[in-house]
ROROKOL-291611 format. One record per atom (N, C-alpha, C): atom name; z, y, x. Coordinates in nm, 3 decimals, decimal comma. Example, Ala and Ser with C-alpha at 12.3 -4.5 7.8 and 13.67 -1.06 7.14 Angstrom:
<rs>
["N" [0,780 -0,569 1,319]]
["CA" [0,780 -0,450 1,230]]
["C" [0,780 -0,330 1,320]]
["N" [0,708 -0,225 1,285]]
["CA" [0,714 -0,106 1,367]]
["C" [0,787 0,003 1,290]]
</rs>
This chain:
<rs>
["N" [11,616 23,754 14,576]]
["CA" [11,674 23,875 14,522]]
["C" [11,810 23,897 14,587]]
["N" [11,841 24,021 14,627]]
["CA" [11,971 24,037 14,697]]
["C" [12,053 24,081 14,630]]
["N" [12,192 24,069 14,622]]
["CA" [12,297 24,129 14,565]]
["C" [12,317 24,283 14,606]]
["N" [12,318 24,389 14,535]]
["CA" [12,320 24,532 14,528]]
["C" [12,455 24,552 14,502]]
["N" [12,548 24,493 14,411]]
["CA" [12,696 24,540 14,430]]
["C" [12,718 24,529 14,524]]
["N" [12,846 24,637 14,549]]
["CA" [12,940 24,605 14,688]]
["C" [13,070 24,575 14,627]]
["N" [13,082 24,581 14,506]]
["CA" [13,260 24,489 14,533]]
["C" [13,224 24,430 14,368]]
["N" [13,226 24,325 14,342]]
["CA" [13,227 24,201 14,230]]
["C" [13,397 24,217 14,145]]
["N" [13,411 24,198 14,102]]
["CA" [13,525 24,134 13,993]]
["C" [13,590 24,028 14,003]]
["N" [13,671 24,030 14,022]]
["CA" [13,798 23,907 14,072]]
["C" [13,798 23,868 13,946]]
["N" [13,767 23,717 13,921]]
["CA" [13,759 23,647 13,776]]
["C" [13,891 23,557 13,805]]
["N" [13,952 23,536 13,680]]
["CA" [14,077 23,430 13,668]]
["C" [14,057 23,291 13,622]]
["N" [14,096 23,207 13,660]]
["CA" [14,057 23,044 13,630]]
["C" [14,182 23,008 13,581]]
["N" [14,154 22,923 13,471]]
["CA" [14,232 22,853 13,351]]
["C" [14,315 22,739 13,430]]
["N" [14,348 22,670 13,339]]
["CA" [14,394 22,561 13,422]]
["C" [14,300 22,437 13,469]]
["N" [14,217 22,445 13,375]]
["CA" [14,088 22,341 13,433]]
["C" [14,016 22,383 13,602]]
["N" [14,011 22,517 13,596]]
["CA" [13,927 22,548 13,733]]
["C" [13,860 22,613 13,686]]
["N" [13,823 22,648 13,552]]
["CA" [13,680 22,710 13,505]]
["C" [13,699 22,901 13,447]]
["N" [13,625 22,931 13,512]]
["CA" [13,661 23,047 13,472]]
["C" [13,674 23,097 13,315]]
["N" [13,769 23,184 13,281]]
["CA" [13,812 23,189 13,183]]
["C" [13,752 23,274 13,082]]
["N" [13,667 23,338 13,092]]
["CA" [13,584 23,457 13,078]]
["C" [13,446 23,365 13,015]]
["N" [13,426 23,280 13,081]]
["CA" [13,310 23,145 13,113]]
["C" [13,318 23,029 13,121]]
["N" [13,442 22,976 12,978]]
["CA" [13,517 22,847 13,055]]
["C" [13,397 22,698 13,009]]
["N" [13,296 22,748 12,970]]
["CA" [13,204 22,647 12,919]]
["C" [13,102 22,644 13,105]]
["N" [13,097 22,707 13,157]]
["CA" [12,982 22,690 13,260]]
["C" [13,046 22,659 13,398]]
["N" [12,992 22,523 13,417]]
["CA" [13,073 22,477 13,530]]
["C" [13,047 22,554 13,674]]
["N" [12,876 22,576 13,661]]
["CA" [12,841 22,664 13,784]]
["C" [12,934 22,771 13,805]]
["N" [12,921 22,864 13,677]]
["CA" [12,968 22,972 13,701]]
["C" [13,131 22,952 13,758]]
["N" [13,168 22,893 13,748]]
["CA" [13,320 22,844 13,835]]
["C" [13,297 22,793 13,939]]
["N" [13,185 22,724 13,929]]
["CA" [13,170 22,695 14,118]]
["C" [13,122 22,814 14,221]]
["N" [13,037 22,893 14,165]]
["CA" [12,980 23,036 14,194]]
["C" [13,118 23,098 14,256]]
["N" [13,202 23,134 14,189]]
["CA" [13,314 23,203 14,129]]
["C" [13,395 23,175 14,275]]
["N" [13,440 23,033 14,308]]
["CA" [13,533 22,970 14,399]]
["C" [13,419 23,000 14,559]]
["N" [13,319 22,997 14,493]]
["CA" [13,256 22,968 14,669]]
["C" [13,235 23,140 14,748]]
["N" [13,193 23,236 14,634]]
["CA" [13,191 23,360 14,656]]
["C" [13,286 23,451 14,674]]
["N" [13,432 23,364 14,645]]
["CA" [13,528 23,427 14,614]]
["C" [13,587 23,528 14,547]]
["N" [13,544 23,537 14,439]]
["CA" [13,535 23,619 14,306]]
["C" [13,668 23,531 14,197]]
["N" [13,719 23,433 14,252]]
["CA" [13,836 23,333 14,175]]
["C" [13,967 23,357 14,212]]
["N" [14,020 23,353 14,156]]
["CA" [14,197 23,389 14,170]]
["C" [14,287 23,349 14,032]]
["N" [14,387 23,254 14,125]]
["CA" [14,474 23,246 14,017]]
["C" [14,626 23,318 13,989]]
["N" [14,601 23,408 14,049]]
["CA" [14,680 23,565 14,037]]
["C" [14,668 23,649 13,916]]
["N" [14,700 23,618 13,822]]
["CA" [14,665 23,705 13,698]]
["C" [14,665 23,851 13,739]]
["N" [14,759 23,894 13,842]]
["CA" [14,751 24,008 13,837]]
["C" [14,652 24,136 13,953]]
["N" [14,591 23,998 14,019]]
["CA" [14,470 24,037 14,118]]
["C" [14,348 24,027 13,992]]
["N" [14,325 24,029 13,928]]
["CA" [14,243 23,982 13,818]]
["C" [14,145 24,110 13,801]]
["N" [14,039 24,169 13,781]]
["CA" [13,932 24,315 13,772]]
["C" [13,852 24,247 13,640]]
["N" [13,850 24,125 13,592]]
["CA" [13,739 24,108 13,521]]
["C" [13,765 24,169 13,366]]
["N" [13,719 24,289 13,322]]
["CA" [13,783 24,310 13,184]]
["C" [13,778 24,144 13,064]]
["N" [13,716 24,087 13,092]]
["CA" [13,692 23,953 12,963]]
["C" [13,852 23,890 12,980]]
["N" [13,795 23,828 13,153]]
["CA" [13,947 23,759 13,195]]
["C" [14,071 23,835 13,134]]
["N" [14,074 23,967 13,226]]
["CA" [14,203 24,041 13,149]]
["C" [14,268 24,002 13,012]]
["N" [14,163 24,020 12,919]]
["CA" [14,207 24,050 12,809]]
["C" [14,255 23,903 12,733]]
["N" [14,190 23,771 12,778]]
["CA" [14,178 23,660 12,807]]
["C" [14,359 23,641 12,835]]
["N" [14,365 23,653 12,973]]
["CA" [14,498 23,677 13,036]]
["C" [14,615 23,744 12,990]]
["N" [14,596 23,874 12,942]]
["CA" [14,695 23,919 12,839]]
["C" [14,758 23,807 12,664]]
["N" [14,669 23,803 12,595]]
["CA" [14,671 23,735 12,503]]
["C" [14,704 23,557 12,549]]
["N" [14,697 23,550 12,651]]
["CA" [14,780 23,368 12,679]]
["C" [14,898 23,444 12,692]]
["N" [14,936 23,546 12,764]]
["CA" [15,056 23,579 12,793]]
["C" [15,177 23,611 12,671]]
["N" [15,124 23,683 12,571]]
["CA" [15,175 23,738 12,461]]
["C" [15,191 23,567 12,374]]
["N" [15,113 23,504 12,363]]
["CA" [15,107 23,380 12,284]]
["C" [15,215 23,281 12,355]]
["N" [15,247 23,317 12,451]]
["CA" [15,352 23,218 12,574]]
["C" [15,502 23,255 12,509]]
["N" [15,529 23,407 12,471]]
["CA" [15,697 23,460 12,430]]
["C" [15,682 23,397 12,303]]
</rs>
C-alpha cells in the first residue's frame, strides 16, 4: 500500500524519545524518527494531539 499524503505532521517527542501524542508505542516513535515526522522543536510541531500536549507541559512549567 502506498502513502497518498504529500506532507505528514511533524510529531514532538517527550523526553523519553517517544512520541508524545503516542507515548505508549515504541514503533510509532521509531516510524516517527526514521520517516522524519520527529522533532524536538516544539515550535516546528503540525501534530494537533502533540500541540496541545506541548502547550499544556508549557503552561504547567510557569
Amino acid at each position: 500500500m502506498r502513502e497518498t499524503r504529500t506532507k505528514r505532521d511533524l510529531h514532538a517527542l517527550n523526553e523519553d524519545g517517544m512520541v508524545m501524542c503516542n507515548p505508549r508505542d515504541k514503533e510509532a516513535a521509531h516510524r516517527a524518527e526514521v520517516e522524519g515526522i520527529a522533532t524536538l522543536d516544539a515550535n516546528a510541531v503540525t501534530c494537533r494531539k502533540c500541540l496541545d500536549l506541548v502547550r499544556q507541559r508549557a503552561r504547567s512549567a510557569t
